[in-house]
C-alpha positions as CSV (number, residue, x, y, z in Angstrom):
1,X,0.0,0.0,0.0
2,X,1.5,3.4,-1.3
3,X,2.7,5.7,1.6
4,X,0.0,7.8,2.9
5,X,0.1,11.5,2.1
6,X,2.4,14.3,4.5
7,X,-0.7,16.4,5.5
8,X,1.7,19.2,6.6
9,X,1.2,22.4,4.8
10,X,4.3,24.1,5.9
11,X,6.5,24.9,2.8
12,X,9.5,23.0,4.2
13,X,7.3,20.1,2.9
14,X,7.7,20.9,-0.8
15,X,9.8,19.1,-2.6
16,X,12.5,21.5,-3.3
17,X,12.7,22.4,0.0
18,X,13.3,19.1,1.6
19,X,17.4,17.6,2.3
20,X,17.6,15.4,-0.3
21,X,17.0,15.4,-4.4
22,X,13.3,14.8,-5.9
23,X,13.5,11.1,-6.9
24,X,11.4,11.6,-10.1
25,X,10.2,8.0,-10.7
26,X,7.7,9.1,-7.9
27,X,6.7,11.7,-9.0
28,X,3.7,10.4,-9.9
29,X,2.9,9.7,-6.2
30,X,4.3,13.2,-5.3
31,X,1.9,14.7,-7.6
32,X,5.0,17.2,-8.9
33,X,4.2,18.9,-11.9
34,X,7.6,18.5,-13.5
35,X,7.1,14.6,-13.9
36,X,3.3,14.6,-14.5
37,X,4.1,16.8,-17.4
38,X,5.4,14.0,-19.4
39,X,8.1,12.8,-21.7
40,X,10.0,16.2,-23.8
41,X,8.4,16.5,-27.5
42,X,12.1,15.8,-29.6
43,X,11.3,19.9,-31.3
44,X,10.3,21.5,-27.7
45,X,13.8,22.8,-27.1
46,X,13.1,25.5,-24.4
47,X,10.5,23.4,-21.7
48,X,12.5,21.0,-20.3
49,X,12.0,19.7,-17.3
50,X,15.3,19.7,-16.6
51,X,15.7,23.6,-16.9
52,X,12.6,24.4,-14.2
53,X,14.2,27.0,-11.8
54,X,13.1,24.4,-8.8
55,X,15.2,21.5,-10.3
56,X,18.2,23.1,-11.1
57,X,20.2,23.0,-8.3
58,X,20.5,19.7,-8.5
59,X,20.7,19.7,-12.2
60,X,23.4,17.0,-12.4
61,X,21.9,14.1,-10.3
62,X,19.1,14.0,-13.0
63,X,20.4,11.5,-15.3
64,X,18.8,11.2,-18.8
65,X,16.6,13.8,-18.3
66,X,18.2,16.5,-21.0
67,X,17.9,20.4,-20.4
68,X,17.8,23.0,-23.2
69,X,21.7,23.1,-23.7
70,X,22.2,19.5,-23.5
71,X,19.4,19.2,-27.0
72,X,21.7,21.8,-28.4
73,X,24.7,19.9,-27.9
74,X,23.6,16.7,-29.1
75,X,21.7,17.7,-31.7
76,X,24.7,20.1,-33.1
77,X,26.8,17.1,-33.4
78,X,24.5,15.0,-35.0
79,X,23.8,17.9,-37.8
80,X,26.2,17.0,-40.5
81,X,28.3,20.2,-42.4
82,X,26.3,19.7,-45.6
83,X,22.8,20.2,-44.0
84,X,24.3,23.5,-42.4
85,X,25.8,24.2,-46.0
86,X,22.1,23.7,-47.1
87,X,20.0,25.5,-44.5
88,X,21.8,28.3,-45.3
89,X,22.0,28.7,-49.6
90,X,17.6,27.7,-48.6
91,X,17.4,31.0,-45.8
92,X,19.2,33.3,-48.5
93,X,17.5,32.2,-51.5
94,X,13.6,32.4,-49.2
95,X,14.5,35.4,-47.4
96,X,14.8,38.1,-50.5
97,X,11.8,37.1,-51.8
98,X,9.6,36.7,-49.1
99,X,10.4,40.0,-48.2
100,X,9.6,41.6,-51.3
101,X,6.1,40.0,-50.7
102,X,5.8,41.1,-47.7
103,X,6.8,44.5,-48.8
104,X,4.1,44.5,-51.7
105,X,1.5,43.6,-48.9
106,X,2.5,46.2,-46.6
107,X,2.2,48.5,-49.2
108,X,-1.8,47.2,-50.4
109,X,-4.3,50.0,-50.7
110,X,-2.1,53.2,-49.5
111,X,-2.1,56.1,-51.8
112,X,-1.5,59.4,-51.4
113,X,-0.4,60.7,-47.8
114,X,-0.9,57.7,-46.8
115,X,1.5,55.7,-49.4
116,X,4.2,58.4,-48.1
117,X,3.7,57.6,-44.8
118,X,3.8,53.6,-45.6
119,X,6.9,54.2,-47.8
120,X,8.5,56.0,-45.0
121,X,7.3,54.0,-41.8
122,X,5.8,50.8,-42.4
123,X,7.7,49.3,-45.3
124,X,11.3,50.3,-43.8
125,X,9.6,48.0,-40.3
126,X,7.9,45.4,-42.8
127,X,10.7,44.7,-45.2
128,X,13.7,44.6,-42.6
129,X,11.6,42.1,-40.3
130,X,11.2,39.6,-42.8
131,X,14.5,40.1,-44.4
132,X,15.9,38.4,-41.2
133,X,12.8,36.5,-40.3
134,X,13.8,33.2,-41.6
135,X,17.6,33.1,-39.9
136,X,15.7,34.5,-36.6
137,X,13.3,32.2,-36.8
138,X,15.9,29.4,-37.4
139,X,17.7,30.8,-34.2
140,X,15.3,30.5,-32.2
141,X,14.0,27.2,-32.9
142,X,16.6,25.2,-34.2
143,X,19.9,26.9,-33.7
144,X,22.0,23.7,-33.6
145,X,22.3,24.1,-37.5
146,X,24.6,27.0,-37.6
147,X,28.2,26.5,-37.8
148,X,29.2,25.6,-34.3
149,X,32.1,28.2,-33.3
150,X,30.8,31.3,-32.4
151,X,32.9,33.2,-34.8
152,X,31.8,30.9,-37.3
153,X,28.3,31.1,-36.6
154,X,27.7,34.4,-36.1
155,X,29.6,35.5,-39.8
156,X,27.0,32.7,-41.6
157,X,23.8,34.6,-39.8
158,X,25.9,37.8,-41.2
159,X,26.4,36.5,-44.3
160,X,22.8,35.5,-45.3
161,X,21.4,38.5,-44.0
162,X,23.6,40.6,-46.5
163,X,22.9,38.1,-49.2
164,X,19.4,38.5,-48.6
165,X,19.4,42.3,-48.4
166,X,20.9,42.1,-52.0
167,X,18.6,39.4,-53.5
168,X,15.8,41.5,-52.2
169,X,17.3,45.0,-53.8
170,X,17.7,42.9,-57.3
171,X,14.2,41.8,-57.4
172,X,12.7,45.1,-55.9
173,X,15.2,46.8,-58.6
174,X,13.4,45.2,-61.3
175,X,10.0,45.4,-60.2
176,X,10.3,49.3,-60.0
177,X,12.6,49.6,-63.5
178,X,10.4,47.0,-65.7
179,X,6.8,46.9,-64.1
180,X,6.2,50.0,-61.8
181,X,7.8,52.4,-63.6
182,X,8.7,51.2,-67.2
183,X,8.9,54.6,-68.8
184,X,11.0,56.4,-66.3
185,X,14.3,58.0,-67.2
186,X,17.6,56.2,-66.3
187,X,18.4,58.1,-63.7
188,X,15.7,56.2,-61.7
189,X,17.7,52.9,-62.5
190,X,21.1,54.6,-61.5
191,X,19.1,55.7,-58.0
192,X,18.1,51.9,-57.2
193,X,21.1,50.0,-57.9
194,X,23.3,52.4,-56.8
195,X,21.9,54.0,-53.6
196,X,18.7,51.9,-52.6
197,X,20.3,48.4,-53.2
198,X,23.3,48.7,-50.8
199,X,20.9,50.5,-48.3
200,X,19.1,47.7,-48.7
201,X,21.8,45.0,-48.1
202,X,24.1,47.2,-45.4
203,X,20.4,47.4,-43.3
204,X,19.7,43.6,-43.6
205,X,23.4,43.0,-42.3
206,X,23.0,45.7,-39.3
207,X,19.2,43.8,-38.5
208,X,21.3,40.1,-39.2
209,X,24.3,40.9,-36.4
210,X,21.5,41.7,-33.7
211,X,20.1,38.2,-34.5
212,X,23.9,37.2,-34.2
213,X,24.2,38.8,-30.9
214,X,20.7,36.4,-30.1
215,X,22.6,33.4,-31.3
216,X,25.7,33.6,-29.4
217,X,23.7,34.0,-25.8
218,X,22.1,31.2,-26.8
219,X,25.4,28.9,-27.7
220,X,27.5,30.8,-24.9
221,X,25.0,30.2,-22.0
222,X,22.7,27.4,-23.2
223,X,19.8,29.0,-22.8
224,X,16.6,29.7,-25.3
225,X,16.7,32.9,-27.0
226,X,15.9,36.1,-26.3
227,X,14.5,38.7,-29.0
228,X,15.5,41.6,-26.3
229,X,18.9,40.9,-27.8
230,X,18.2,41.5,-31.5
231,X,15.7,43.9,-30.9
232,X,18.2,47.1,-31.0
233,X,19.6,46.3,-34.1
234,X,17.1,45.4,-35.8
235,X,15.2,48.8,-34.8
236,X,18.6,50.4,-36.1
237,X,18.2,48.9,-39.2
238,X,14.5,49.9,-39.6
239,X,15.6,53.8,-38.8
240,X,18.5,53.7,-41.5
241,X,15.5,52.5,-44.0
242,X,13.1,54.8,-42.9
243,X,15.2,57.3,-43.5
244,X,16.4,56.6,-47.0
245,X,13.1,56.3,-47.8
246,X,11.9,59.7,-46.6
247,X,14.8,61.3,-48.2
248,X,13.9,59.7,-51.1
249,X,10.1,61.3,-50.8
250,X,11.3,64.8,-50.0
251,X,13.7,64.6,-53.5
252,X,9.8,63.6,-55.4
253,X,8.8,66.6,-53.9
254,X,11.2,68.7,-55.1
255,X,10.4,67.2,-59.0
256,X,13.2,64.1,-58.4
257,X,11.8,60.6,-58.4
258,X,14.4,58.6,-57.6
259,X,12.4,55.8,-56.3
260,X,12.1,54.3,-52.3
């Protein structure tokens, strides 16, 4: 017959507070929430048992039970080079594109004061969030993949997010040049591949090294990641956009139309 409940309310009774470790195989009969919640889904990287603030002090005594960096560190050396090689030719190639949808969306409908105030505010936010959205997203979730040295990883997250800025300055290029504005003078086409397309790749590298700075947090400490991280350069990059773009509205004023 299983033990009979301790009846004593006193916190000194919980199980973190008692002398010796939680034996988990009863947790069942402890009723602890850790080990009723079940076994770890293999893609739940960041709820591990293993990392709840009452279990890690005795971290080490729980044996095949693996925490948030321990899934990193397995799963990092079980990810051969090529699949890295290939995650990241796939984020460059899907990133440029999927930001210049995102920036025709975000663009849907505004005309007049308010397509200037779109061109000016929301695209720079739009287009320089999902220009990084794929490598941040692949942080977050899965960043065994990167190259594991931090000085490696963090130059590959660099990397695709100026070779995504360009791809998305090419294709936006050609849009304007050959379907928006196919009867504009060339001084248009000198303004977007010469001004607007490295604007376009330097913000995308500024937004990429904050989701660098995410990544190495996450490899240096073993811990999920944190936006917070990212977040200041990424709302650089938005501001260096935004202002291109406005600049590039006050010249249409003035009888230039340079483009955005």
């Amino acid at each position: 017959m299983p033990a009979k409940p301790d009846d004593d309310p006193s916190v000194f009774r919980e199980p973190h507070m008692l002398g010796q470790p939680l034996d988990l195989s009863k947790g069942d009969a402890l009723d602890e929430e850790p080990a009723r919640g079940g076994p770890i889904e293999p893609d739940d990287n960041d709820n591990s048992v293993r990392d709840e603030p009452s279990l890690r002090w005795q971290a080490d005594s729980l044996g095949g039970i693996e925490g948030f960096a321990q899934i990193v560190a397995a799963r990092r050396a079980a990810t051969p080079a090529a699949v890295r090689a290939l995650v990241l030719v796939g984020l460059v190639l899907a990133s440029g594109p999927l930001a210049v949808l995102c920036a025709i969306w975000s663009q849907l409908g505004a005309v007049g004061g308010a397509g200037y105030f779109a061109v000016a505010f929301t695209v720079p936010v739009v287009e320089e969030m999902a220009k990084v959205a794929a490598v941040l997203w692949l942080v977050e979730r899965k960043p065994w993949i990167l190259p594991g040295r931090l000085l490696a990883g963090s130059g590959a997250i660099i990397a695709c997010g100026a070779a995504s800025g360009l791809l998305f300055g090419a294709i936006e290029n050609l849009l304007y040049i050959h379907v928006y504005f196919p009867d504009a003078g060339p001084e248009l086409a000198r303004w977007r591949w010469m001004v607007t397309m490295p604007m376009h790749a330097a913000c995308s590298t500024i937004a990429a090294a904050g989701v660098a700075v995410m990544w190495r947090r996450v490899m240096r400490e073993g811990t999920p990641a944190r936006i917070a991280d990212a977040f200041p350069w990424i709302v650089a990059a938005m501001l260096i956009h935004g202002a291109n773009n406005a600049l590039a509205i006050l010249l249409s004023v003035f009888g230039v139309e340079p483009g955005s």
